[in-house]
Each structure stands twice: as C-alpha cells, then as structure tokens.
VOVOTI-66934 format. One record per residue: x negated, y, z negated of N, C-alpha, C in turn. Coordinates in steps of 0.02 Angstrom, whole numbers, plus 50000, padded with zeros to 5 digits. Example, Ala and Ser with C-alpha at 12.3 -4.5 7.8 and 13.67 -1.06 7.14 Angstrom:
493404971649610493854977549610493404983549610493584988849646493164994749643493555000249606
//
This chain:
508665007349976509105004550027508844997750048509204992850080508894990450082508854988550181508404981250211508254984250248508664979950304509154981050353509324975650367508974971950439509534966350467509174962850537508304961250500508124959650450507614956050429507274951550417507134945850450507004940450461506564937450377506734933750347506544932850300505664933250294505344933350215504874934550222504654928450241504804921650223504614914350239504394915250326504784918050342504804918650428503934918850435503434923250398502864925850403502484922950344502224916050380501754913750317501044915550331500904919150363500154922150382500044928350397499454930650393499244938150422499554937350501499044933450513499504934150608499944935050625500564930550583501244929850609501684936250605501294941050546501584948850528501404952750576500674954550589500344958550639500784957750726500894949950724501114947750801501684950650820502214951650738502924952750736503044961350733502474962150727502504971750712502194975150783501674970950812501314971350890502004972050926502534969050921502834965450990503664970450959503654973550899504344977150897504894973550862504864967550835505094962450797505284966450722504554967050700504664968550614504554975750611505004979350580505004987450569505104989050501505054983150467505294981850369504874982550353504744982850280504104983850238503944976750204503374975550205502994968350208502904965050149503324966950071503264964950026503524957950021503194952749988503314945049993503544941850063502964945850122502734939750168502124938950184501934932750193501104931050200501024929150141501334926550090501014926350013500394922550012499924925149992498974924149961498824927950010498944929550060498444933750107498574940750073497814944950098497844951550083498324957950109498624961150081498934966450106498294972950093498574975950151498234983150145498634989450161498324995350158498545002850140498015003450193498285007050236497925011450302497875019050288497185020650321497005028850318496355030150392496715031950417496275034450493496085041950517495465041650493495305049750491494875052550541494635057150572494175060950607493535057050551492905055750603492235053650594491985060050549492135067050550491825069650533492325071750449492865069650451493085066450372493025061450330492745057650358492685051850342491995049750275491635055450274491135053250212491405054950150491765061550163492175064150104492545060650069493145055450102493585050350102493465045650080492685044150099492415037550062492105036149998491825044549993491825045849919492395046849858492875048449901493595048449869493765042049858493505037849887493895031049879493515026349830492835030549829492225025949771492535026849709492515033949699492665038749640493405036349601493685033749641494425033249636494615024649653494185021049627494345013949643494935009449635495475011549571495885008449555496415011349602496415017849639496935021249683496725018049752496065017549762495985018349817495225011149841495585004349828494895000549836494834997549896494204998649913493984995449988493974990949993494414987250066494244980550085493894981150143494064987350201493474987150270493634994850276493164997850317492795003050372492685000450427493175003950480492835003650548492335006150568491935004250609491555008450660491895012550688491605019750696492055025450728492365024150788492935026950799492945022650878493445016950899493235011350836493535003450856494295003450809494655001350861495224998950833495264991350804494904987850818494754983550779494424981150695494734977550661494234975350594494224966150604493714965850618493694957350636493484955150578493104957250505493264953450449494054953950433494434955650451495244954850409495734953550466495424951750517495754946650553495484946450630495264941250647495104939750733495584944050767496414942350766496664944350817497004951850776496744957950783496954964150742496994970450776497494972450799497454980050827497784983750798497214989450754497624994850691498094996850751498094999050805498555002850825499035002050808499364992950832500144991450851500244987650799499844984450762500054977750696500324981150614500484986850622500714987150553501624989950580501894989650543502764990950568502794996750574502575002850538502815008650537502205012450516501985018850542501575021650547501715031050520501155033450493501455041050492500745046950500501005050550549500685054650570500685060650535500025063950512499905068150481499535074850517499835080650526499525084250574499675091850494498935093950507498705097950451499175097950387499185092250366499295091050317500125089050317500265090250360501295091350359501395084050397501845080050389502205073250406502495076850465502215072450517502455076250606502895070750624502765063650635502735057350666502865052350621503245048650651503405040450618503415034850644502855035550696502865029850749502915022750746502965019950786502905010850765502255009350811501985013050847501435012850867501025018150885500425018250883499995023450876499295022850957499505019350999498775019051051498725026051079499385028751079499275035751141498825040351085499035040751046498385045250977497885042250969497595037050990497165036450967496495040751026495805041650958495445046150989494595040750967494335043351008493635040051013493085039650943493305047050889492915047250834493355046150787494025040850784494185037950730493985033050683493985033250622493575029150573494295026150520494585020750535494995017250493494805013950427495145014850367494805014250325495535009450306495465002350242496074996950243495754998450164496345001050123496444998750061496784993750020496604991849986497064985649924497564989849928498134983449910498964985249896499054981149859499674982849813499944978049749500234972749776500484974649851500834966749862500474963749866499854962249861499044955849858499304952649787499624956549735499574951749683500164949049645500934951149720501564948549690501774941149710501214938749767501314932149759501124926949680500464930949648500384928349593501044926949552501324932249548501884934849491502344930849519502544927849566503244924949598502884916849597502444914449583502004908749548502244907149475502024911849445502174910049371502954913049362503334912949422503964912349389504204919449366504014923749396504244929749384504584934449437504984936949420505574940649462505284947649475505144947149566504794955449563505464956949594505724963249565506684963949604506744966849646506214970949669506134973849749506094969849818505714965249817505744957249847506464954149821506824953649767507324949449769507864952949806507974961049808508424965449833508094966249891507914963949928507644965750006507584973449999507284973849951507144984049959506264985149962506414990649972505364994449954505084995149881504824995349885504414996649769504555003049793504795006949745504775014049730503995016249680503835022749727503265024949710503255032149699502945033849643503175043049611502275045449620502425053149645502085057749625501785057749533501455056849512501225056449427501035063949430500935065349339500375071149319499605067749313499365060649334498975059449317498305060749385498065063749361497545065049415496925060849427496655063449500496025057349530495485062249523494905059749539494495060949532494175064549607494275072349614493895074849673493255073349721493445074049766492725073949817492705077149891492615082549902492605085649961493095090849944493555088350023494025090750018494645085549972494665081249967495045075849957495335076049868495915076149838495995076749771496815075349765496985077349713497685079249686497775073049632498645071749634498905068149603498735059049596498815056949562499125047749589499515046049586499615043449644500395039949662500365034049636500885030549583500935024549554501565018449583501505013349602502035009749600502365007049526503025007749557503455003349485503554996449498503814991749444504054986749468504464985049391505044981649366505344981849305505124975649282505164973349216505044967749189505344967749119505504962449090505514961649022504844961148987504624961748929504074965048879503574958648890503974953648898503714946948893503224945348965503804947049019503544946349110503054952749113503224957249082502494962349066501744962849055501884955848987501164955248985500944950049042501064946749050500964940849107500784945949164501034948649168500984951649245500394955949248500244960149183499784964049191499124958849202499194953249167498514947049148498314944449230498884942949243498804942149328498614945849372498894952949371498644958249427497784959949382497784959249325496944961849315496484958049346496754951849364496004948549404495954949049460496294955649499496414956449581496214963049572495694965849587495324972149557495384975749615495294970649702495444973249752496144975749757496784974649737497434974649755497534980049681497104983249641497404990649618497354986849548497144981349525497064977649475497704978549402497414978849349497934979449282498414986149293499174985849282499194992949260499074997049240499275003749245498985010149211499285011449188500115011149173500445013949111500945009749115501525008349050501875005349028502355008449005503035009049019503465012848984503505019148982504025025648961503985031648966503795034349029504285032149058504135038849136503625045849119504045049549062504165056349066503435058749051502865053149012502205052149007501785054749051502075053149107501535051549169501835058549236502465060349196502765065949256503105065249300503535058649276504155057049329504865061049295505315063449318505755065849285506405062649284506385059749331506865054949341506695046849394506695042249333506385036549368506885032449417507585035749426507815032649496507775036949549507255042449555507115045949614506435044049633506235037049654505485040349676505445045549734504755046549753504515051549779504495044049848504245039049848504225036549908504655029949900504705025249944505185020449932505915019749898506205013049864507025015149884507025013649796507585018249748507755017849703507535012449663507385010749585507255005549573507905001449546508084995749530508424991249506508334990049426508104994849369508204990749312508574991349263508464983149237509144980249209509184982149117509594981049086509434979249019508924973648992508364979448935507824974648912507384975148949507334980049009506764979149072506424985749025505624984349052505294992049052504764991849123504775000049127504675001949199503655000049195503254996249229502774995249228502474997149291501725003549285501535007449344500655006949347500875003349425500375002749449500005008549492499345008449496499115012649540499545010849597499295016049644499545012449725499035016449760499205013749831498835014549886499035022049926499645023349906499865030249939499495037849906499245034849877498815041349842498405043549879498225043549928497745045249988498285049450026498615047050020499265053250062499165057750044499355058949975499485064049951498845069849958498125065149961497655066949959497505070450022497885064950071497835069850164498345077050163498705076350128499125082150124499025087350075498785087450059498435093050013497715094850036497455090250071496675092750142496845096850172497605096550219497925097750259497295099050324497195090450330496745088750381497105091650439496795092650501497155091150551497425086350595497175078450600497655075450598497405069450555497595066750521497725059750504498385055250502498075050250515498685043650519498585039650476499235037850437499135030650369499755027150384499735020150352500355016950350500865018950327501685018750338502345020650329502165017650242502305019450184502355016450114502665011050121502375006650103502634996750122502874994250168502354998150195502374995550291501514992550288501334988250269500744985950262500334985150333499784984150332499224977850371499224973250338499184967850355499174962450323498614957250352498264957250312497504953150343497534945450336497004941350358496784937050380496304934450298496184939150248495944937050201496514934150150496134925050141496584923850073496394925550022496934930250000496794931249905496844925949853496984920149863497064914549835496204911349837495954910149892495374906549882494784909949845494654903949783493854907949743494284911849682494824913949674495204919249646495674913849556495534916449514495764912549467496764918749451497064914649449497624919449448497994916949385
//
C-alpha cells in the first residue's frame, strides 16, 4: 500500500530532521529514501537480563543482525548516533512485544519504558539504497511510495540462548544487469546487511508466494526483473517471538531510527 499525507523524502535530508518529525507526530511512514548517506537502523529493546543472550545472537548472526550501538541499561539515549536522540519518541512506529505475541503499535513508547532496558540499533538495507539511487538505479519501493516487502525464509540463523529461528530477508526487483551492480555496492556496507544472500527462485529459500510478504507491502515486479534478497533487520522479531520474552519492543518494519552517522564518509561505494 502505499503511504499517504507523506511529506517527501527530500523533506528529511538528515538524521535529525527524521527523529524531530517522528518526536513531534509529523512522520508515521516508513523511512526508506530519507536522510540519504546517513545510517538507518533496526531497533530491539530488551530486559537487562536478556540482553547477553541477544548479543550473542547478534555476533553469531552478523549479516541478520549487525551492530551499530548498545545502550547502557536504563538510558534512552545513544549519543554516538546522534546528540539529539530519544529511542522512545524518534522512530515513527513502534511494536510491542509481550511474551512473544504483537500487543501494541505505538508511535511512542516513554510510558513503557522501564529502568533495566538495554536498546540495541541494528544495520538496515536502507543504509545502502542511497548508493543504488547514485549509480542510477531504480529501487521501486522508494519510487512507489511503498515499504520493501520482507518474507519469513527456510533459511536459518544461528542459535544462542534463548534467541533462534528463521531469517527474515528483504526483496527489492532489478534487471540481471542492476543486480550485479547492486549486489557490488551493498557488499561494501557490511554494517547495513552487506551483499545479498540469494538471487532468484523464491521457492529456494521458502517463500511460496512472492507477492505475499510476511511484512511490508506487496512487491512491484516488472518484466525481465529478478527478485534479489537481502538479509534484513526483522529477523530479531521473529527471534523475540519465538523467546516469547515477556516484553520486548522493536521498530514497526521500515519504520527506522535514523542516525547521525554518515555512511558516505571513509566508505568507497
């Protein structure tokens, strides 16, 4: 679907200007192609006393799940990924996880918040679609004001604790040609879920039907396109829901954080 009353992404040429617009009730869209070079992230906010398990889940599992910060238990703040940052209110859409089952869909989170929370900010693929919209390539989820559609796979992560299951992959379509390019570009962003993991053949990986994802809105492809799948960042969901923690909170699927780090500087693309 797509999303309307959306202020273009141009509107938001910075981390700030997204966080300020999602703080104040403005932006409730999903954050794909705004801020382009700054970092996007994947949120996961767990009980202190989940939190080692999680982080081993996230070592173990780097291309699903790569670290850009850890809070201190407690702080709603991450002042490496931006001075002015409150996980609470700066991401658009939020989802509450209470033993494992989707309770909540807040746009803000302060009244939950609790004293031994430990926020954890993962890489997201939108870190590396500004590259791709550089060299001239058409990502069609950004051109259709829609979400990337993201599937449940058969491809599995690598356990730790309690923490396991499936990986969740993003799609995005391309011709064979915008394929290779794209993969060459996202491999040198190792933080943002790096090269793809599979190419072609849904039925490979355990999608059964590739205009149903499991999260986000239908995909768009055309004749001559093939479906190209990236890790993603929602794989930790799946991972809170199969814990069936008692509560955790993560970002709405392409409802980003959007940090204060440029992915452009130092970065060869």
């Amino acid at each position: 679907m797509t999303h309307p009353n959306t202020p273009p992404a141009t509107a938001y040429p910075d981390g700030v200007s997204v966080r300020r617009a999602a703080r104040s009730g403005v932006l409730r869209a999903p954050t794909s192609g705004m801020a382009q070079g700054f970092e996007q992230g994947n949120l996961v906010i767990l009980h202190a006393d989940d939190a080692d398990d999680f982080l081993r889940f996230c070592v173990a599992n780097p291309k699903a799940a790569p670290i850009l910060d850890v809070s201190e238990p407690g702080s709603f703040h991450l002042p490496r990924l931006g001075a002015d940052l409150d996980i609470r209110s700066d991401i658009p859409r939020y989802r509450v996880f209470r033993d494992g089952v989707l309770a909540e869909q807040p746009t803000d989170i302060a009244a939950l918040w609790q004293d031994d929370f430990v926020t954890f900010v993962l890489g997201c693929s939108f870190t590396f679609e500004s590259a791709l919209v550089r060299a001239g390539i058409p990502v069609r989820h950004m051109d259709n004001g829609t979400n990337v559609p993201m599937y449940i796979t058969n491809v599995d992560t690598i356990a730790s604790g309690k923490f396991g299951g499936p990986m969740v992959m993003s799609m995005r379509p391309f011709t064979p040609r915008d394929a290779i390019t794209a993969t060459v570009l996202s491999s040198q962003l190792s933080q943002a879920h790096g090269a793809p993991l599979h190419i072609g053949a849904p039925e490979a990986i355990g999608i059964a039907d590739i205009h149903k994802p499991d999260f986000g809105d239908p995909p768009d492809i055309r004749d001559g396109e093939i479906p190209v799948f990236w890790a993603c960042g929602v794989t930790p969901q799946a991972a809170i829901m199969r814990a069936r923690l008692r509560l955790a909170i993560t970002h709405e699927p392409g409802h980003m954080l959007v940090t204060d780090l440029n992915c452009d500087a130092g970065r060869q693309f």
